[in-house]
N, C-alpha and C positions, 0 to 999 in steps of 0.2 A: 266397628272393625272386627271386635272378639267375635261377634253374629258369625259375619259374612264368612271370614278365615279361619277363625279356630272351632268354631262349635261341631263343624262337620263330623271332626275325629276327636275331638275331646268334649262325649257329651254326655249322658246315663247313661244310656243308652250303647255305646261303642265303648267309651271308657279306653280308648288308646293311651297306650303309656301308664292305664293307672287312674287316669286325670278325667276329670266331665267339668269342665266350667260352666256348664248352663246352669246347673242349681246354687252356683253362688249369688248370693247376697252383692251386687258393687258398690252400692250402700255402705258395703262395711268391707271394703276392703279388708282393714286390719287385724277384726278376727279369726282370719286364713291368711295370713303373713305368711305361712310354712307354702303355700299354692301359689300366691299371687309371687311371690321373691321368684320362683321358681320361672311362671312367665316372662316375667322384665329380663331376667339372666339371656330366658333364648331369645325375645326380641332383641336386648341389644347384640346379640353374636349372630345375629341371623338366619340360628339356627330351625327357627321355624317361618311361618311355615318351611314342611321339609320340602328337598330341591323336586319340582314337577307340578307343586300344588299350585295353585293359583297365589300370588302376596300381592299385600298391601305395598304402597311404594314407601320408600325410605321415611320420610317427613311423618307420615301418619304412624308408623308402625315408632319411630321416635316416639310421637307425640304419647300416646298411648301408656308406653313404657315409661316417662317423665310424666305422666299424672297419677299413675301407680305407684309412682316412688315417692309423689310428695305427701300421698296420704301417707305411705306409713312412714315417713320419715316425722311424721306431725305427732303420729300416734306413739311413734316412741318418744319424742320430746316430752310430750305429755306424762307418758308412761313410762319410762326406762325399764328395761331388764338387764342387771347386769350379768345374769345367770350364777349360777351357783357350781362351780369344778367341784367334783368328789375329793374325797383325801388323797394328798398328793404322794407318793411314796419318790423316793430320791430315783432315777434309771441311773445302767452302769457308768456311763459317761460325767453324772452330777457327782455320783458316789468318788469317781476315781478324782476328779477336781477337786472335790473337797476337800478329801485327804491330803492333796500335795497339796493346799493353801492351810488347813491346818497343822500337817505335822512337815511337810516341804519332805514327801516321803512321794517317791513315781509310783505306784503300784500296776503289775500288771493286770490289763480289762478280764483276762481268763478270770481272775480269782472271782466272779458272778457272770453269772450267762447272761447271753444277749435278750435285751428286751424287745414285748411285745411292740407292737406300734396300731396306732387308730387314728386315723385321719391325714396319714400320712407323716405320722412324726410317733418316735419311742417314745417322749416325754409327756403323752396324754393319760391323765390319771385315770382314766377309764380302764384303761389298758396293761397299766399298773398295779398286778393285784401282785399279793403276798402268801406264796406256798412255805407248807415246810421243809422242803426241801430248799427253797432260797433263804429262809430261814437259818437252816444249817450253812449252808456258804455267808452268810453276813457273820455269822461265831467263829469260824473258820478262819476267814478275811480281816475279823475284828483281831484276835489271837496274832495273825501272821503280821501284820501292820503295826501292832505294838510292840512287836519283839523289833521289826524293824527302825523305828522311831527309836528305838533306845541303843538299838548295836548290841542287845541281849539275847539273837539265836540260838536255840536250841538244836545243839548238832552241828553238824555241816550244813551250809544252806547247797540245798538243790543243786544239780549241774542243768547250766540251760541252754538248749540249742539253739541257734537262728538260723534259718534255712535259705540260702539265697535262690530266688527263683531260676528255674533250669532255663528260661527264656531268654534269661538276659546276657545281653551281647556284654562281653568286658573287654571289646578290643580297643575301649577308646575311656578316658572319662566318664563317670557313670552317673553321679551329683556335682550338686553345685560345694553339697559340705564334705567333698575330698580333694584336695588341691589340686591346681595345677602343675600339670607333668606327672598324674597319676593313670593309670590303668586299671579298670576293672574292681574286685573287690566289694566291699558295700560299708554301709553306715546306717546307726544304729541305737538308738538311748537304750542304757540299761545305768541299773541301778545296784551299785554298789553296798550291801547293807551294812559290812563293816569293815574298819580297819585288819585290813592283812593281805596275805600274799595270793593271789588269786591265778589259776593255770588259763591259758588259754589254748585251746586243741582247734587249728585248722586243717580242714580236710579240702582237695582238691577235687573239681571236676570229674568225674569217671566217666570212662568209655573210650580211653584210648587204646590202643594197641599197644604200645609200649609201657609197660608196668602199671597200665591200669586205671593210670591219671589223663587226662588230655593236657598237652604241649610240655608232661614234667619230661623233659630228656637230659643229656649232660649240657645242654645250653641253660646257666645260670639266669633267671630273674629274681629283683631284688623285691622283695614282701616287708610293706613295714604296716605298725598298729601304732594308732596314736589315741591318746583318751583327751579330749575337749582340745585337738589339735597339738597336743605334745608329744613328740614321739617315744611311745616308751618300749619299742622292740624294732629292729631290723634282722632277718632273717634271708635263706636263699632257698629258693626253689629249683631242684637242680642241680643242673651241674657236673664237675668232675665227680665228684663223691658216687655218684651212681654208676662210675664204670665197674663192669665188672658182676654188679647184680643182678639178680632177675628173680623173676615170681616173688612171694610171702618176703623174703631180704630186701628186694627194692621195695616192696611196698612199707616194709615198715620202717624202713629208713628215711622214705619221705616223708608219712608223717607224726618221725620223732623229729624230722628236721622242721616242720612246724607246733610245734609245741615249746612253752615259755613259761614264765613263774614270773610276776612282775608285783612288787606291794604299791596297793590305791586304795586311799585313803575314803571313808565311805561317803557315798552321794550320787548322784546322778551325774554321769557324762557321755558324752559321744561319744564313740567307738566307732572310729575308722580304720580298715582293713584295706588295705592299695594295692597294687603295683607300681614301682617304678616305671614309667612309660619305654617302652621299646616294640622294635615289631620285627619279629621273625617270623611275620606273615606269608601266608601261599603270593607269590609275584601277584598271580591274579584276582587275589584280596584287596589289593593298594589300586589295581583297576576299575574294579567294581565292589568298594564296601558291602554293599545289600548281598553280597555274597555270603559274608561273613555270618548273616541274620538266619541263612541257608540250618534248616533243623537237620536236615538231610546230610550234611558236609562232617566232617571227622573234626573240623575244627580248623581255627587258622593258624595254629601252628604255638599256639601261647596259654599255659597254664591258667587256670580261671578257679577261683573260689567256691566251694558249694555251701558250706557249712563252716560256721564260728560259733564252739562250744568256749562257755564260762563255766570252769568251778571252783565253787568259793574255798576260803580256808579249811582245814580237814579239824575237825571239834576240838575245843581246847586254843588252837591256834591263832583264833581272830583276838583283837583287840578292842575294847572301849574305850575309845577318846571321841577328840573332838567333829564334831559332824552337822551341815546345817537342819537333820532333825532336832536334835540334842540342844542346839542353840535355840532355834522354834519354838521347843517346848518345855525345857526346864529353866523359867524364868526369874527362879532364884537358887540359892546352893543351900543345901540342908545345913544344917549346925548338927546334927545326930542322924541316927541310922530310924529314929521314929519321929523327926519333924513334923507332926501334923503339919504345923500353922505353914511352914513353904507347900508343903503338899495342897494344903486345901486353896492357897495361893494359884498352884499352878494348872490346878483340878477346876476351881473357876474362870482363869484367864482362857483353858481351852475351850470349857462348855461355854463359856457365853460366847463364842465363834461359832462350836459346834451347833449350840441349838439357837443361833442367831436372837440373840434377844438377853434382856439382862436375868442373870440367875439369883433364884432364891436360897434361902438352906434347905429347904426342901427338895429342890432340884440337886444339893450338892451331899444329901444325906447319903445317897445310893453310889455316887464312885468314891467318896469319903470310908464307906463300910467296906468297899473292895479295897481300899488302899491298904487299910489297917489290916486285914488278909493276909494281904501282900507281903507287908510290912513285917509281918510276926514272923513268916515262915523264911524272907530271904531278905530283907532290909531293905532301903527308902525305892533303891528303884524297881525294886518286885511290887512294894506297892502300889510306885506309879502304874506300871507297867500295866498291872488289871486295873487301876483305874480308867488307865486310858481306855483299855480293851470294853468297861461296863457303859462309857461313852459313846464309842462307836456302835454299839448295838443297841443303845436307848433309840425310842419309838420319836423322844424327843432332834434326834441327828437324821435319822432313817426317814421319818415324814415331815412335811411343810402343812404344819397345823396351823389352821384360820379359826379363831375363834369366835363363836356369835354375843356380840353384846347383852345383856340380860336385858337392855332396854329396847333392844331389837322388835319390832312388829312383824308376824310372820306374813311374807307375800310384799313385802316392803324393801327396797333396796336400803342398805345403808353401809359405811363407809369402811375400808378396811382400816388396821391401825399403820401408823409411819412406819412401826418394826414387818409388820406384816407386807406394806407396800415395798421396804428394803427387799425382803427376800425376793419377794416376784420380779423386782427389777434385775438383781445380781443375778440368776437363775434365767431369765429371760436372756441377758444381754452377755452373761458371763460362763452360766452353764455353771454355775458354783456360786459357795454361800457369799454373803456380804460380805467386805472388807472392814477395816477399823474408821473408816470416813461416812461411811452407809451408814453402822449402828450408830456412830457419835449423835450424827444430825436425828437419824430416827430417835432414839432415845432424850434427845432435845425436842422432838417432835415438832420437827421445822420443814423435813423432808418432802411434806407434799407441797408445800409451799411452792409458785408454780417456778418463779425466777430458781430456784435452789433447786425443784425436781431438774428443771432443762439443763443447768451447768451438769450437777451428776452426770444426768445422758453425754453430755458432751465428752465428759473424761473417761467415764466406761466406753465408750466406743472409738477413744483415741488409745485408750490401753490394752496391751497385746490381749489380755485374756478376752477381748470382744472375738478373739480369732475362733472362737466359741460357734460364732453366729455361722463363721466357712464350714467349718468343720459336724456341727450338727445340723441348723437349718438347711442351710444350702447344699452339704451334702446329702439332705433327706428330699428336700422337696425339688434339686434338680438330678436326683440320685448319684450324684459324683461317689459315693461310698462305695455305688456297687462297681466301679472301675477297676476295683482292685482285682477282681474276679472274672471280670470279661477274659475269654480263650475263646477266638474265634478258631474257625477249622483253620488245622498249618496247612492242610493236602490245598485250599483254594488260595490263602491267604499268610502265605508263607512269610512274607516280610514284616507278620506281625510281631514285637517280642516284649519283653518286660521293658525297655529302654522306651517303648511308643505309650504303653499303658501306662507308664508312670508320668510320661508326659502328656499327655491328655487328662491326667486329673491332676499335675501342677499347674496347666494353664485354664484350667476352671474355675481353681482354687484362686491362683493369685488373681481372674479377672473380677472373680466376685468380692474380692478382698480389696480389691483396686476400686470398686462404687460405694465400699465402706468408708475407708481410710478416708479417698477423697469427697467424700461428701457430694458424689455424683448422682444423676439422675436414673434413677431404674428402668425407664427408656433405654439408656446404653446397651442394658442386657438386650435388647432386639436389635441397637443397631450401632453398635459402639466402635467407631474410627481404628481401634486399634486393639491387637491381643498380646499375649504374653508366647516366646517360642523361644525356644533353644535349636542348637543346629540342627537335632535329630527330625524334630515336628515342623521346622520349617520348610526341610527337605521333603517330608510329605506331603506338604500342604502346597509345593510347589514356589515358594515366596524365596529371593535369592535372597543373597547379602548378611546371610546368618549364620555366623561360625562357633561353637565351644557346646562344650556341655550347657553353659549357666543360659538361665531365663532370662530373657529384656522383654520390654515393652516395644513393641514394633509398631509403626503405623500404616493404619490400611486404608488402600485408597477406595472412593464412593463407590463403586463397582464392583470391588471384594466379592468374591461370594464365602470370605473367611469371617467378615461383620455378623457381631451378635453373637449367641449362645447357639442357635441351630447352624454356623458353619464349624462349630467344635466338633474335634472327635471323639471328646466325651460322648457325650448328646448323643452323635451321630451311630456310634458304634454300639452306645447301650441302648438303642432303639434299633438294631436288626438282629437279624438270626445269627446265627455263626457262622453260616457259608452264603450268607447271601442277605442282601436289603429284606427291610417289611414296613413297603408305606403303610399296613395296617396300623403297626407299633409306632412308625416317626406319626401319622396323624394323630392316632390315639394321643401320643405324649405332650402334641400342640392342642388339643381339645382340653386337654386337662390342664398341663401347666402353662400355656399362656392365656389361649382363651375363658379357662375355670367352667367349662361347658363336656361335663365328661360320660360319653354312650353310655349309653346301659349294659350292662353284663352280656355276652352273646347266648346264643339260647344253647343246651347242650348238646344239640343233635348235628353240630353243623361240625364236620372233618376237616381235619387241618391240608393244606396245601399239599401236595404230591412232591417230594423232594425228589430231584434227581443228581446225581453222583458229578455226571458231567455238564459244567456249567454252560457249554457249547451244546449240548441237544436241549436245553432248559427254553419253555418259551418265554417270553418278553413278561415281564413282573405283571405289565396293564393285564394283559390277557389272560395272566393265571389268574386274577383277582375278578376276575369279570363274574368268574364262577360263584360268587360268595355274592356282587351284586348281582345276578340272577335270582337270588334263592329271597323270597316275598319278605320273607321275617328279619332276614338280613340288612336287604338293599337302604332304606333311609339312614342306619347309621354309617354303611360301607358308603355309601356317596363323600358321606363328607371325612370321613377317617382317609379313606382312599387317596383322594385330590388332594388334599393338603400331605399326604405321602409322595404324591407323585412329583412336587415338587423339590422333591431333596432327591431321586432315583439320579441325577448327575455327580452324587457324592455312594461310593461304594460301603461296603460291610463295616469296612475301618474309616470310612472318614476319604476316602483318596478320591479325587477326581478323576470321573473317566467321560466317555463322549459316546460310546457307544457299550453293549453290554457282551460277554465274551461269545456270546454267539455269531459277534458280527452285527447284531440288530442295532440300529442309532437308537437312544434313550431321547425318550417323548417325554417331558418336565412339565406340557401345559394342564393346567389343572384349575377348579373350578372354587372358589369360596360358597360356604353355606349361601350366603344372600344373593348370588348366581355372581358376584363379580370373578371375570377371568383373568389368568396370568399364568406363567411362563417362569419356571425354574426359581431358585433363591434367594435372588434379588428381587424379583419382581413380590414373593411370598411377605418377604421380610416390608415392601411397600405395601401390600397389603394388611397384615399384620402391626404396622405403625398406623394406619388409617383406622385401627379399630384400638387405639392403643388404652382408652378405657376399659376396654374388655381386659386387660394386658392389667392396667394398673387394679384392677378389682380383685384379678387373681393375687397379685402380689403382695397383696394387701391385707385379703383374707386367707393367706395363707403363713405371713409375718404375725398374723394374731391368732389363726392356730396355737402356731407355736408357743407364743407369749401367753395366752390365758394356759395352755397345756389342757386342753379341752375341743370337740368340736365347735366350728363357729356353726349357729343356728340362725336360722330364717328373723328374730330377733336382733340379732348382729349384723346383718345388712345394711341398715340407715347407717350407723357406726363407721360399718366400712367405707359408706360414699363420704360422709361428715370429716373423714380421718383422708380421703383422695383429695375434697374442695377445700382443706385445709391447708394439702400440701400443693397443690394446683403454684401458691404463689411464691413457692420454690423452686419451680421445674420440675416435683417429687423427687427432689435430694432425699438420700436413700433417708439421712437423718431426720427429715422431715415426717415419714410414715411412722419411724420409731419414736418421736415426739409425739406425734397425733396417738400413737397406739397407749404410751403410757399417759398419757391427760386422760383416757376415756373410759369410759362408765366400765365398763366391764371387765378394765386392768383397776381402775381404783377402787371398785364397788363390791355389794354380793348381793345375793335375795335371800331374805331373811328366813328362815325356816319354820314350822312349828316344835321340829323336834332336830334341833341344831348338833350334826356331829363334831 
């Protein structure tokens, strides 16, 4: 079959793509695992031959690709590689986790920049390196975290803004975590670092005509601040008091009329900022809400929040008591102002959390010698204080060291330790270091043990910090993160605003969080009976019966074209342009993350689409695109990125259903799969796309152990990955099934031995 089909274009000679298969050996497969993996991927997605050429039929082009897989699925039995990740260094996300599980201290992600990413995830050590300039922000970070943990600031801490986005509508409800019979406002964790009295400066909307605010007039609304839902401010917006002012006097009258002093006590809490619900809305507001959404309109008539500044006590002022860092980490009380023996107490129970694993004196020699420091110049907790700080910047906290056995043979797999498997596992599943049940059994060294690894799995992924896997995994590899940042154009797309964005990536979140918790099938993700809506997103989605701010589970009937992750308007909306669809972009993102079958880079020379202003002289998306399949170098990947886009063109820019495009033209949805099967819009995609749903489960699978080794998976880890599918096959691929299969397998428990082991 490779003769007749493939040799044509992949051969010395032509070299398409890169590739000649006629000088291989089939004989030996398995010495070219990096070429032949490569094959099987596009025979099963059908993605070759490409669409025109002549193919083999279904059965043979199977058979082929399943005798391919069994040699090297022999040859790795035979041979394992568990591969070898580089030194891991902690990203901003493990670092900020840590912290609050060791010192139960929030830290902002600012205080270290955003990390690289390679393979589609920040967590790959590759990716991972170590400048001095990050260097100085981890001294920086280490210094400001320990003053925090203690409630020993230096100064006034910081004034700090929160900016509420200018998009968002505040005529109704805004979260689910601000009450009911609320209005507008926002909500917020911040982190309180010490006892004392703290200001809080709200500023209003600007842009109205009237002193300056939008809707502040002498019509009173009532503004209150609550910290973890207690109310600790009621103030007015408004009102009488402003008759009479005008310019520089009304403005500053209003806001000294939001500004307060309230003492909280330190720690992390919510901050909710509301309105009393009322509406002194435009009449034609209460007729047509989408009005209100209007960028263009002066407003509906009601004050709205822009900004909620904190600042902390003025120097001298704060207080040191009691605080859940304080309680975290000083785990006994000094008897003197130079206690070694509680310090070195309290300096081990951190570092054996910190550097996961049990501590020597050797390991306690170096924040031992900062304590004493500490100690001489300001008393026990100046010591702690840089002890803590010499902690946080050890290479020991900062990186996830794997050490090589001395009896290691280099080119040889051999096993990591229980402490070491503790970390991968917490850090995998948790996004942070082991807990006190992890190191117990590791350092028991009972942990790999298989009955004692599976229950572990079981209770990290029933405990909230698994919300680790929504929030990094799933925000990376189905990019929900970058939702936060989508602004389509207002001039097309004007009923978009901050109320739609936030709910397109809460109902991503909670769907993928909904196949964790419940222990559902990764299947769902293509075609899952029901979604998560609040009143705003069901309203766009066209679905009745959905009223309030809060999220519920709704169910969708077989015909849905809202079933699955491609009818979100996550997905949907972070796969087009700003003012308009790109089946290029929705195929491209189903070639990659469902099918794992991803084009190759386009070539530089090829000009992006002709945009035009008005979406009524614009032609039909098929026809602009034609131009791109015209061009010789283009056309085999534009076929199949194209068709699998053209079947989502009946969902617009944002997610909304339409029927024809605004030029008037009816939207044509039929479209074509790699292996020529035909179909028809996103129902019929989402049936094709479940007929191939192996292609579906391979990606997800090898992109679950991405993550989890924190390394690329290579041509080596393919048998792995099918062994880790047929494993889960006789669970339905319950989600918990792949993350079983992942931590049993050679290359979360193993490494390859080295000659010169770092």
């Amino acid at each position: 079959m490779l003769r007749q089909y493939c040799f044509a274009c992949h051969n010395e000679r032509a070299q398409i793509g890169g590739l000649a298969l006629d000088t291989l050996d089939m004989a030996q497969v398995p010495a070219r695992a990096d070429v032949w993996e490569q094959v099987v991927r596009k025979l099963r997605t059908g993605a070759m031959p490409p669409a025109g050429r002549p193919r083999p039929d279904a059965a043979a082009s199977n058979d082929v690709a399943t005798w391919l897989e069994t040699q090297l699925d022999r040859a790795a039995l035979e041979h394992p590689n568990p591969g070898r990740p580089t030194l891991h260094r902690l990203n901003r996300a493990e670092y900020r986790n840590a912290v609050r599980d060791l010192l139960a201290v929030d830290v902002d992600a600012s205080l270290l920049p955003a990390d690289n990413a390679a393979y589609g995830f920040d967590n790959n050590a590759d990716a991972l390196t170590l400048s001095s300039a990050l260097t100085e922000r981890y001294l920086s970070a280490a210094a400001k975290i320990s003053q925090m943990a203690l409630g020993r600031l230096r100064g006034s801490p910081p004034p700090e803004t929160i900016l509420v986005p200018t998009d968002r509508d505040q005529g109704g409800r805004v979260s689910d975590d601000l009450p009911f019979g609320s209005r507008g406002g926002t909500v917020f964790r911040y982190y309180f670092p010490v006892d004392g009295d703290y200001r809080f400066d709200m500023r209003p909307r600007e842009g109205g005509v009237d002193g300056g605010f939008v809707g502040v007039t002498t019509e009173p609304h009532q503004l209150d601040v609550s910290l973890d839902g207690v109310r600790v401010w009621t103030g007015t917006v408004g009102g009488s008091a402003l008759e009479g002012l005008r310019g520089d006097d009304r403005i500053a009258a209003i806001l000294e009329s939001l500004r307060f002093q309230v003492p909280v006590k330190a720690g992390a809490y919510q901050v909710q900022v509301y309105f009393a619900a009322k509406t002194s809305a435009y009449v034609e507001d209460l007729f047509d809400p989408d009005l209100r959404r209007d960028p263009y309109r002066a407003g509906n008539g009601e004050p709205a929040i822009s900004s909620v500044t904190i600042i902390g006590p003025p120097a001298g002022a704060a207080s040191v008591g009691d605080s859940p860092s304080r309680r975290r980490l000083l785990v006994c009380a000094p008897t003197s102002e130079d206690d070694v023996t509680c310090a070195k107490t309290i300096i081990a129970t951190l570092a054996r959390r910190a550097y996961r694993r049990p501590v020597t004196d050797a390991d306690l020699e170096g924040p031992l010698s900062l304590y004493r420091d500490g100690a001489r110049a300001g008393g026990f907790e100046s010591g702690i204080e840089l002890a803590v700080r010499g902690i946080l910047v050890s290479p020991n906290f900062l990186f996830r060291f794997e050490a090589q056995p001395a009896s290691a043979v280099a080119e040889t797999p051999y096993r990591i330790s229980d402490l070491e498997l503790a970390t991968r596992l917490s850090f995998f599943l948790w996004s942070t270091i082991p807990d006190d049940e992890l190191l117990d059994l590791a350092g028991q060294e009972t942990l790999r043990e298989p009955s004692i690894l599976q229950e572990q799995v079981r209770r990290m992924l029933a405990d909230p910090r698994s919300q680790a896997l929504v929030d990094n995994f799933a925000g990376q590899w189905l990019h929900i993160r970058n939702v936060a940042t989508l602004q389509p154009s207002p001039e097309l797309l004007f009923h978009f605003d901050d109320g739609l964005r936030n709910a397109f990536e809460r109902e991503t979140q909670l769907f993928f969080d909904s196949i964790i918790r419940e222990n559902r099938s990764v299947l769902d993700l293509l075609d899952a009976d029901y979604t998560f809506l609040n009143e705003r997103l069901a309203t766009h989605y066209g679905i009745p019966g959905v009223h309030g701010a809060r999220f519920r589970r709704v169910s969708l009937p077989a015909d849905s074209v809202r079933r699955g992750l491609l009818g979100q308007g996550s997905i949907l909306t972070g796969t087009s342009r700003a003012n308009r669809t790109s089946p290029v972009i929705r195929g491209k993102w189903i070639l990659d993350n469902i099918l794992g079958a991803p084009p190759p880079p386009p070539p530089p020379d090829v000009p992006d689409l002709e945009e035009g202003r008005d979406p009524r002289k614009v032609l039909p998306i098929r026809e602009q695109m034609a131009a791109h399949r015209a061009h010789p170098v283009c056309a085999s990947c534009h076929a199949q990125m194209d068709q699998l886009g053209f079947a989502l063109e009946n969902f617009d820019a944002i997610g909304e259903w339409r029927e024809i495009y605004p030029s008037g033209v009816p939207i044509d949805p039929s479209a074509k799969f790699p292996d020529g099967t035909t179909f028809t819009g996103p129902a019929e995609l989402r049936a094709v796309l479940l007929s191939h749903s192996d292609d579906f489960l391979t990606t997800v699978t090898d992109r679950l152990l991405t993550y989890a080794l924190g390394r690329g998976v290579e041509a080596t880890d393919a048998p792995v990955v099918r062994q880790i599918k047929r494993a889960a096959a006789a669970e339905n691929y319950a989600f918990a099934s792949l993350v079983q299969g992942i931590v049993a397998s050679t290359p979360f428990q193993m490494r390859m031995a080295q000659e010169h082991a770092n």
